[in-house]
GUFIKE-397246 format. One line per 4 residues: number of its first residue (from 1); their letters; for each residue x, y, z of N, C-alpha, C. Coordinates in Angstrom, 3 decimals. Layout:
N
NUM	A	X/Y/Z/X/Y/Z/X/Y/Z ~ ...
//
This chain:
225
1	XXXX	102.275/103.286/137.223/102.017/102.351/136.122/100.874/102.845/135.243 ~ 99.981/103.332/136.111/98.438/103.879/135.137/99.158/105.116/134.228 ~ 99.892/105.794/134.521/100.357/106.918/133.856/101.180/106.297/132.989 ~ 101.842/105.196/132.499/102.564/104.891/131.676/101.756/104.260/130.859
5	XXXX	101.330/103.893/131.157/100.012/102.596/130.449/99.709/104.002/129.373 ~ 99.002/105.132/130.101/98.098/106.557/129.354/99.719/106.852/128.164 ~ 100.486/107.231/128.916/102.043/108.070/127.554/101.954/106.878/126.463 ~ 102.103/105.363/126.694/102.716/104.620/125.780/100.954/104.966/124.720
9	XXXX	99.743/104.971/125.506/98.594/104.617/124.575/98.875/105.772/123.711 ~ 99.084/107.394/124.130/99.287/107.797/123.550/100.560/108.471/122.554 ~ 101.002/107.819/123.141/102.496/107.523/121.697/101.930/106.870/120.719 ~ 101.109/105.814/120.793/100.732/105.104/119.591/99.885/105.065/119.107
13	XXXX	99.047/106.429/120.179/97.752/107.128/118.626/98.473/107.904/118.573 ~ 98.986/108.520/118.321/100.534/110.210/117.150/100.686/109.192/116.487 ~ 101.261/107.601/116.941/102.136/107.072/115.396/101.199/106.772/114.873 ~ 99.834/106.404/115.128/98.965/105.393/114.600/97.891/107.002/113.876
17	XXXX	97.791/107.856/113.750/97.628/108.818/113.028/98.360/109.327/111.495 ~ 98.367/108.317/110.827/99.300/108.143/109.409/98.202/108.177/108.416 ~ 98.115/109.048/107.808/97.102/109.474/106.742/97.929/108.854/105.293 ~ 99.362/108.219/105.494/99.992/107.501/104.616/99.685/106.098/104.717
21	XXXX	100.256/105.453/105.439/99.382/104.298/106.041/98.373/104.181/105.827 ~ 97.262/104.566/106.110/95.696/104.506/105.719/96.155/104.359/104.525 ~ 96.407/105.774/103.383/96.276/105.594/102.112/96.949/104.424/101.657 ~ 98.036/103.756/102.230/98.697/102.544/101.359/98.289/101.421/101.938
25	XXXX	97.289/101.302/102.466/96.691/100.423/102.709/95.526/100.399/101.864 ~ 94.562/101.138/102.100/93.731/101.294/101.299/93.993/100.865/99.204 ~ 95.308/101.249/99.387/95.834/101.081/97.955/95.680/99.780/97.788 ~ 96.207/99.059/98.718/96.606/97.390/98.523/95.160/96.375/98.448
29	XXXX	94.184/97.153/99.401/93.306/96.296/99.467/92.186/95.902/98.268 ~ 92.116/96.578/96.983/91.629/96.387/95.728/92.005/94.890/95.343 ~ 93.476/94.607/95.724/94.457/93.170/95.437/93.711/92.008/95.706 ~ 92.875/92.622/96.732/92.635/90.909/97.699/93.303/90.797/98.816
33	XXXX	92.272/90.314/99.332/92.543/89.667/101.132/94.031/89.010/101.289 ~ 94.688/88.334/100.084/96.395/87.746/100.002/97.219/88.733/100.931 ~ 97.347/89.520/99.253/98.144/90.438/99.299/97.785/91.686/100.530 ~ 96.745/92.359/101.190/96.103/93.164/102.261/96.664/92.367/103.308
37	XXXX	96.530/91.169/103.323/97.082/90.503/104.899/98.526/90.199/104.684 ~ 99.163/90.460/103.825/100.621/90.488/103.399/101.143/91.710/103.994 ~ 100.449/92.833/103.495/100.847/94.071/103.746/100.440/94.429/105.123 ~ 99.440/94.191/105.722/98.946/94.438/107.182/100.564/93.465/107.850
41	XXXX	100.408/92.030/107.424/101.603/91.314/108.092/102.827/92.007/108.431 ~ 103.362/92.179/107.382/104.358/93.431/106.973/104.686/94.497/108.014 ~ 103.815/95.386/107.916/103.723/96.449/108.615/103.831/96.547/110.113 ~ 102.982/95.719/110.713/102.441/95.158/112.111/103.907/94.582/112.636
45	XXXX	104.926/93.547/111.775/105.913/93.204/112.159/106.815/93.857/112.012 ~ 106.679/94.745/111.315/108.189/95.581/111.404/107.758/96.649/112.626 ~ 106.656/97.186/112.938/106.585/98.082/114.219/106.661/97.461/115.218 ~ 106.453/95.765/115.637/106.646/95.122/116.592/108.530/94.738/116.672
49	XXXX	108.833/95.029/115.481/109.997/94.765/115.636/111.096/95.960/116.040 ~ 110.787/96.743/115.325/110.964/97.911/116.215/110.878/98.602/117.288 ~ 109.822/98.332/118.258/109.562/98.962/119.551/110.447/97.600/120.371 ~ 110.298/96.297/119.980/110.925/95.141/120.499/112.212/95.655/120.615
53	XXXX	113.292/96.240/119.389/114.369/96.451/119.630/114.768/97.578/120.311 ~ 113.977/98.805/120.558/114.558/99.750/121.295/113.814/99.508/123.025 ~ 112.805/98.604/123.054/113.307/98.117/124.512/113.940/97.289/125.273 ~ 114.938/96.593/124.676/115.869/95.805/124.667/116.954/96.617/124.781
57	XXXX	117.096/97.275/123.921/118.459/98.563/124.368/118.244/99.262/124.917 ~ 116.889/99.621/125.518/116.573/100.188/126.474/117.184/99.722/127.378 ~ 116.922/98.781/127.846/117.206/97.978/128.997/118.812/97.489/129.207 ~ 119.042/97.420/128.051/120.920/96.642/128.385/121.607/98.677/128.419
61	XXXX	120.980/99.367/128.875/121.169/100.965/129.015/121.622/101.059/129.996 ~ 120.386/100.744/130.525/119.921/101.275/132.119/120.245/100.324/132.693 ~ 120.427/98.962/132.243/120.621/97.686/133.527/119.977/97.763/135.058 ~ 120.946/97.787/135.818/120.070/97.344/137.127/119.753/99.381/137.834
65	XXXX	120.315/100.058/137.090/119.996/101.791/137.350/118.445/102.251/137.129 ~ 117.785/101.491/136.624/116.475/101.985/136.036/115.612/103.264/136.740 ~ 116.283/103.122/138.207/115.441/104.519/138.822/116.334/105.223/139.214 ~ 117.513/105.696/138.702/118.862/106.539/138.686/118.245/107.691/138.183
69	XXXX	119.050/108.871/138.499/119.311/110.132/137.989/117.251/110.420/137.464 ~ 116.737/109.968/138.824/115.308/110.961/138.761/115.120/112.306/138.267 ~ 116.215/113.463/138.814/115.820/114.427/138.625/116.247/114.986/136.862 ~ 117.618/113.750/136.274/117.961/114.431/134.914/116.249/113.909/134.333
73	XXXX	115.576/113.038/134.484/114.826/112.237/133.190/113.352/113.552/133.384 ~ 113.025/113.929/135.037/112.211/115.071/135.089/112.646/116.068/134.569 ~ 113.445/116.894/134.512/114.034/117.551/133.380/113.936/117.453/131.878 ~ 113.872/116.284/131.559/113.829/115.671/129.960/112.413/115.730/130.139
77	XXXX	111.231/115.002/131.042/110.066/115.263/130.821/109.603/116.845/130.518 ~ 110.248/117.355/131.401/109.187/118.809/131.331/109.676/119.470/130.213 ~ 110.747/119.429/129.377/111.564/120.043/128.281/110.582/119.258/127.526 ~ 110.202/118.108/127.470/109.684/117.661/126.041/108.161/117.831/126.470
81	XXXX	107.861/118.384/127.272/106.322/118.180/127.608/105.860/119.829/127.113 ~ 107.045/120.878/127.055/107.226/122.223/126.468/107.107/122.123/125.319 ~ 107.940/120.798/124.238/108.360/120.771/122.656/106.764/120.197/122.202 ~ 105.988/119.547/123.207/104.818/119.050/122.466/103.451/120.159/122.355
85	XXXX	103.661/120.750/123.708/102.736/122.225/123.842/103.184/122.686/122.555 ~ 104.440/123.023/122.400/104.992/124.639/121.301/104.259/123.880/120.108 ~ 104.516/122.137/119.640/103.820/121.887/118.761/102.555/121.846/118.544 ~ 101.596/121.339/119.597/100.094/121.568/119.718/99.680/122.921/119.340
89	XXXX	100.442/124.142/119.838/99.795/125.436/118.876/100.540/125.649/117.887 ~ 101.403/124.850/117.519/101.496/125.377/115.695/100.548/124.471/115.342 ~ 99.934/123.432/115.399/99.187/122.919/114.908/97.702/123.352/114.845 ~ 97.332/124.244/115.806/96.343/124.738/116.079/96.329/126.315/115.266
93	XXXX	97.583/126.743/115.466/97.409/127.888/114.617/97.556/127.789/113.218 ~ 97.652/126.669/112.625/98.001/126.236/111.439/96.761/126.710/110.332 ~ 96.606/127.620/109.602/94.717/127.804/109.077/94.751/126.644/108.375 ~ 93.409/126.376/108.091/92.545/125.296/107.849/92.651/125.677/106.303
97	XXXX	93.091/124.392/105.301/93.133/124.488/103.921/92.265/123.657/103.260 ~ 91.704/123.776/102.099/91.429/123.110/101.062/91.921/121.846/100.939 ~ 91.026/120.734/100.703/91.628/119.287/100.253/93.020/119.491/99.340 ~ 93.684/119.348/99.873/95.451/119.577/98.996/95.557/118.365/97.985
101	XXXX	96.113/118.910/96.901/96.261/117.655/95.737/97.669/116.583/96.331 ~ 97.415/115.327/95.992/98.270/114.482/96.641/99.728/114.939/96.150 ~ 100.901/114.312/96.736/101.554/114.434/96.395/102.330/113.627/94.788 ~ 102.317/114.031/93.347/102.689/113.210/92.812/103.378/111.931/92.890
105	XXXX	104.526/112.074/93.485/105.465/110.544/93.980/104.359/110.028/94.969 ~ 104.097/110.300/95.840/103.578/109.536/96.794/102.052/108.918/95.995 ~ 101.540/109.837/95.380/100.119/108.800/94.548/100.924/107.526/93.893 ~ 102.037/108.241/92.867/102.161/107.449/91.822/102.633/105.805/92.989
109	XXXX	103.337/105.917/93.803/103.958/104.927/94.588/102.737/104.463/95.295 ~ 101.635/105.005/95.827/100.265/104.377/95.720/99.579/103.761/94.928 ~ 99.492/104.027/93.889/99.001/102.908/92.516/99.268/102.324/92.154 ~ 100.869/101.622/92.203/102.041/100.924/92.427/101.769/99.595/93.455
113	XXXX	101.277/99.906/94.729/101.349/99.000/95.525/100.290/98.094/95.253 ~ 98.821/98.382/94.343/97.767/97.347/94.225/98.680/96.678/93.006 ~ 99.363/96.865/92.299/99.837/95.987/91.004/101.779/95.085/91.588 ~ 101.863/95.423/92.951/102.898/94.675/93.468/102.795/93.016/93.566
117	XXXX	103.623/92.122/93.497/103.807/90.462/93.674/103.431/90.955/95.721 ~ 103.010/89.850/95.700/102.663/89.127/97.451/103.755/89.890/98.038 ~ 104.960/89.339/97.032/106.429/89.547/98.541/106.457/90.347/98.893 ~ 106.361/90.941/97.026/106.924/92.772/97.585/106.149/93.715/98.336
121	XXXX	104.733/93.183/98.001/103.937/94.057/98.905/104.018/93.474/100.226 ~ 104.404/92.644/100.807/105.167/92.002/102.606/105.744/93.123/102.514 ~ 107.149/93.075/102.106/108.523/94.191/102.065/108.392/95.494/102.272 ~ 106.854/95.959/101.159/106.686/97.180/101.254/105.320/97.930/102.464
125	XXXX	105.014/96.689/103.001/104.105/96.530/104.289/105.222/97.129/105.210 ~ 106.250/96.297/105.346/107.417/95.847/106.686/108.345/97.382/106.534 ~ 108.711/97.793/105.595/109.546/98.869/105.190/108.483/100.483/105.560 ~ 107.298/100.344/105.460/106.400/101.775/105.787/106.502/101.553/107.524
129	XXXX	106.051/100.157/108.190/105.610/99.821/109.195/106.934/100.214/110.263 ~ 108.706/100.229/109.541/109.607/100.717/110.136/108.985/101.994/110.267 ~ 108.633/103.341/109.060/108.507/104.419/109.694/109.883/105.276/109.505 ~ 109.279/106.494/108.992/110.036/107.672/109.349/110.879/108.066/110.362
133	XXXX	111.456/109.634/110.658/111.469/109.756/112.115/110.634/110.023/112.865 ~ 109.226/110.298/112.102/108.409/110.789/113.264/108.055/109.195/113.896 ~ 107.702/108.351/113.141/107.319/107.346/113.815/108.370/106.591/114.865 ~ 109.382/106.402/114.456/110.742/106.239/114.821/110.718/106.753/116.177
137	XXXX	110.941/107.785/116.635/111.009/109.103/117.488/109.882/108.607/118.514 ~ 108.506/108.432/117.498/107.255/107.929/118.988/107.545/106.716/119.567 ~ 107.945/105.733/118.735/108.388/104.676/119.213/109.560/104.200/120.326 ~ 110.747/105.046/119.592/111.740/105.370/120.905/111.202/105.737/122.066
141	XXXX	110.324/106.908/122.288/109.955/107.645/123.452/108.792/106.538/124.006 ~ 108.428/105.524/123.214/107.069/104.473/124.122/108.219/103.676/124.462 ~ 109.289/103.437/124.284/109.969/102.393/124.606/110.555/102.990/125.743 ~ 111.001/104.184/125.809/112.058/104.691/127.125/111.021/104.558/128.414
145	XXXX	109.604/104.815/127.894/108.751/104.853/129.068/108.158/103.494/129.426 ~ 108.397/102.195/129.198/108.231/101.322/128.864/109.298/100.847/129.795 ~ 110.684/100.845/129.442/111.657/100.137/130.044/111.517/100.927/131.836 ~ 111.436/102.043/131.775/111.458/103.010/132.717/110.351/102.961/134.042
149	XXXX	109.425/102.181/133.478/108.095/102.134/134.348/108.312/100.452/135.698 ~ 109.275/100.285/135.553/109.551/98.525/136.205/108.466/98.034/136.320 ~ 107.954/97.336/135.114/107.124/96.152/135.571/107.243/95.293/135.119 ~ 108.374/94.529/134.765/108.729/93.327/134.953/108.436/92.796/133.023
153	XXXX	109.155/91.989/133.056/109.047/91.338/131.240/107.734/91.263/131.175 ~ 106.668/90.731/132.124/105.620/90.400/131.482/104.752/91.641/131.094 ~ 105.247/93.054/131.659/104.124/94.004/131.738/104.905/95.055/131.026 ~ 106.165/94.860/130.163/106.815/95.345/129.139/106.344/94.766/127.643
157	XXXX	106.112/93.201/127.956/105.349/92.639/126.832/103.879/93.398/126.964 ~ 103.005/93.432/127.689/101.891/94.135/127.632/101.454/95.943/127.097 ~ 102.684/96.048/127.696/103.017/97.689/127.005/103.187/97.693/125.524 ~ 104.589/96.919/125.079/104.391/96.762/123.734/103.569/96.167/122.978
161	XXXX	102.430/95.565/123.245/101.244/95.449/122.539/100.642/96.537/122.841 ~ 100.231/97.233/123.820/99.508/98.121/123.938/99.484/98.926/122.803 ~ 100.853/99.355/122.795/101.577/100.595/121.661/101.300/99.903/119.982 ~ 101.441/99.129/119.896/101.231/98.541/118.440/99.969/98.304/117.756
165	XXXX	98.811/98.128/119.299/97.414/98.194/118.743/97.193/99.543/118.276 ~ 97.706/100.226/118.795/97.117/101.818/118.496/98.163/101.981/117.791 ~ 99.341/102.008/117.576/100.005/102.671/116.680/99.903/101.729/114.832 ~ 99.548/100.565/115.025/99.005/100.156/113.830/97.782/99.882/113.720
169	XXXX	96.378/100.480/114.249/95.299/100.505/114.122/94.548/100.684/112.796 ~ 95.207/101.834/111.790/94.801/102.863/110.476/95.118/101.404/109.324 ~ 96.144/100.669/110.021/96.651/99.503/108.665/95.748/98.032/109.522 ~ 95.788/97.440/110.458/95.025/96.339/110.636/93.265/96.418/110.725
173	XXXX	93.440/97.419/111.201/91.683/97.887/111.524/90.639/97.829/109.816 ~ 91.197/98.239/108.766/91.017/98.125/107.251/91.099/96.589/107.070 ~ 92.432/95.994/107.193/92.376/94.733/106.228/91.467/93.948/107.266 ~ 91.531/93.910/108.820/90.736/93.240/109.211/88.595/93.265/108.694
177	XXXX	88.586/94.425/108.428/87.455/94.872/107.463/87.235/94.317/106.149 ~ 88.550/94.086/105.735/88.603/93.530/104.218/88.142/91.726/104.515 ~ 88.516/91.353/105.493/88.825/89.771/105.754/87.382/89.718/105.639 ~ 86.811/90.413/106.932/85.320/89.956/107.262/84.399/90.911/106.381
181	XXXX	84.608/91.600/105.881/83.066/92.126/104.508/83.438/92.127/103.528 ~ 84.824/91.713/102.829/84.978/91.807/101.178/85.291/93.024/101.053 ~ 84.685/92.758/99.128/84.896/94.324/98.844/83.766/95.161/99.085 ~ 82.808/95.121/99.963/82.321/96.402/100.925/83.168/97.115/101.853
185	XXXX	84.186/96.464/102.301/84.773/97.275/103.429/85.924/98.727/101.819 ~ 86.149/98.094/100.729/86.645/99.222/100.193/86.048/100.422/100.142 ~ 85.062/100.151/99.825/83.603/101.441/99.637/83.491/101.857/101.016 ~ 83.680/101.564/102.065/82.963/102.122/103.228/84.530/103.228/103.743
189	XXXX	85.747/102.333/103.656/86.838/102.909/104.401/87.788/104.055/103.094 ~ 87.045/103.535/101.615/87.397/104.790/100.853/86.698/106.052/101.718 ~ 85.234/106.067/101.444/84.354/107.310/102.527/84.519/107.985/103.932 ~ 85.054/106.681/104.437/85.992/107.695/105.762/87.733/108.272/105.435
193	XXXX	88.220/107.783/104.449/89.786/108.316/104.488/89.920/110.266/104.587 ~ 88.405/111.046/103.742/88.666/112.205/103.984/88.092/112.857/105.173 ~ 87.382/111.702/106.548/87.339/112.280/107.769/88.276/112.038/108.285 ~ 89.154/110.983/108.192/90.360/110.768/108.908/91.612/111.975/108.665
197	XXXX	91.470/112.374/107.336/92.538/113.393/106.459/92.155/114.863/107.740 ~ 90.802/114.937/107.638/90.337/116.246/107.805/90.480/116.301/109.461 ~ 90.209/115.138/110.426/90.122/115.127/111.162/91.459/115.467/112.592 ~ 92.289/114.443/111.605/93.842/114.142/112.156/94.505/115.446/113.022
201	XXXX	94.508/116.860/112.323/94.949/117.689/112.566/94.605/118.463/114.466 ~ 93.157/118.031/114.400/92.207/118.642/115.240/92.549/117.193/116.545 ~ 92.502/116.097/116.316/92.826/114.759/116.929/94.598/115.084/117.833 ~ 95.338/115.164/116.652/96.485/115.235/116.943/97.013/116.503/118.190
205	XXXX	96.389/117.664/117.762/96.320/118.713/118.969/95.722/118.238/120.512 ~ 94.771/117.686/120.820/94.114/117.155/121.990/94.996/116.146/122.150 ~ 95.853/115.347/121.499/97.012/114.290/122.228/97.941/114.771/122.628 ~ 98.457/115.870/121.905/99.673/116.145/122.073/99.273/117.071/123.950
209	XXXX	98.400/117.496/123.794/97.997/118.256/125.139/98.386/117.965/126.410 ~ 97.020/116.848/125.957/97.041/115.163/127.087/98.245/115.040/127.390 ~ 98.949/114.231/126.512/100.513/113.950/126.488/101.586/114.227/127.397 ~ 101.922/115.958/127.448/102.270/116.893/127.671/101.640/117.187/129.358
213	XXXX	100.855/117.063/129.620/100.189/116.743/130.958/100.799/115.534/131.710 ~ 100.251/114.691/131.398/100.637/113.498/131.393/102.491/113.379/132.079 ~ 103.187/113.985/131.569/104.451/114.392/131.514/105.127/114.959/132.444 ~ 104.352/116.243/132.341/104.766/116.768/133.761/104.081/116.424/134.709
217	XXXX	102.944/115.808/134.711/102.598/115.051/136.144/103.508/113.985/136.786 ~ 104.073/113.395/135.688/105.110/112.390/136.001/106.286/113.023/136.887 ~ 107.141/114.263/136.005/108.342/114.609/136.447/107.719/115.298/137.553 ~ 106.746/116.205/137.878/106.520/116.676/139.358/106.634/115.329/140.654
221	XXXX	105.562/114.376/139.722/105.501/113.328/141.300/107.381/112.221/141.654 ~ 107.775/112.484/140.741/109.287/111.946/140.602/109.946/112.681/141.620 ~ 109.733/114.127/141.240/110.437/114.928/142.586/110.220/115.260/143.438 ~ 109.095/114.979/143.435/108.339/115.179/145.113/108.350/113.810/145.674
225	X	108.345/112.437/145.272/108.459/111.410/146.101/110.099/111.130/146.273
//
């Protein structure tokens, strides 16, 4: 259980490492505390709604099999515990660049979101907070380990909070800043967005490591018990 508790936390610092997120959050919060807790709302519920639904199909999967075919899922661990290493050194061998100019679409669709109505900025909270595939992908994999760990509805509900504090940390952690200091928290969390930018890369390598550990400690003790 302690080892699942560690994969799901860190599934949802990789998702919760969104240097997009930050920025469209940060975008929204100029609006006002409304519209920021619209968009935090947004976001927060569509990733709860998401990890909600793939452990649910998790589960109507596996039904009453949940500790079946040990040795295929150790197999799947140590194969993906290989795909996160191979990624940790491209990321590491990656050289270190210059502040990169944003991406046009993606600014312009940033400057966009402080001049959005309430709803749309909900919609466009709930629609980022679904996520890509990368986010998609972390989420699936907190959910397989999630359904997979048997501890019962109440400690599947606890998992999926677990995963959602950290994987939406970059978007509630801000507006909750916005609620309680105003517009000081803009000025303070503009000044960290280029340690978070700069940082992420160097962050993201030491998880993926962990992770990857983590992993095959699992599939070894699977086949040895």
């Amino acid at each position: 259980m302690f080892h699942a508790a560690i994969q799901v936390l860190l599934y949802g610092l990789l998702a919760g490492l969104s240097p997009l997120a930050f920025a469209a959050t940060l975008a929204v919060m100029p609006a006002g505390r409304l519209k920021a807790l619209g968009f935090g709302t947004g976001f927060v519920g569509a990733q709860a709604l998401t990890c909600s639904v793939f452990v649910i199909i998790g589960i109507a999967a596996t039904g009453a099999s949940r500790k079946s075919h040990t040795g295929i899922q150790a197999t799947l661990e140590i194969l993906l515990a290989i795909a996160l290493i191979m990624l940790a050194v491209g990321i590491r061998r990656r050289p270190p660049t210059a502040k990169e100019s944003p991406n046009p679409r993606t600014q312009a669709v940033l400057e966009r979101l402080s001049r959005l109505r309430f709803l749309t900025t909900v919609v466009a909270g709930f629609v980022l907070g679904i996520g890509g595939p990368k986010r998609l992908l972390l989420t699936s994999l907190a959910a397989t380990t999630i359904v997979t760990t048997d501890v019962g509805d109440a400690g599947e509900a606890v998992f999926v909070v677990l995963y959602l504090v950290f994987a939406t940390a970059l978007v509630w952690g801000p507006v909750a800043l916005l609620v309680f200091l105003g517009e000081r928290a803009v000025g303070l969390l503009e000044g960290a967005r280029g340690e978070v930018d700069r940082r992420q890369p160097q962050v993201t390598f030491y998880v993926l490591l962990i992770l990857a550990a983590f992993l095959v400690l699992d599939a070894v003790g699977a086949l040895l018990l």
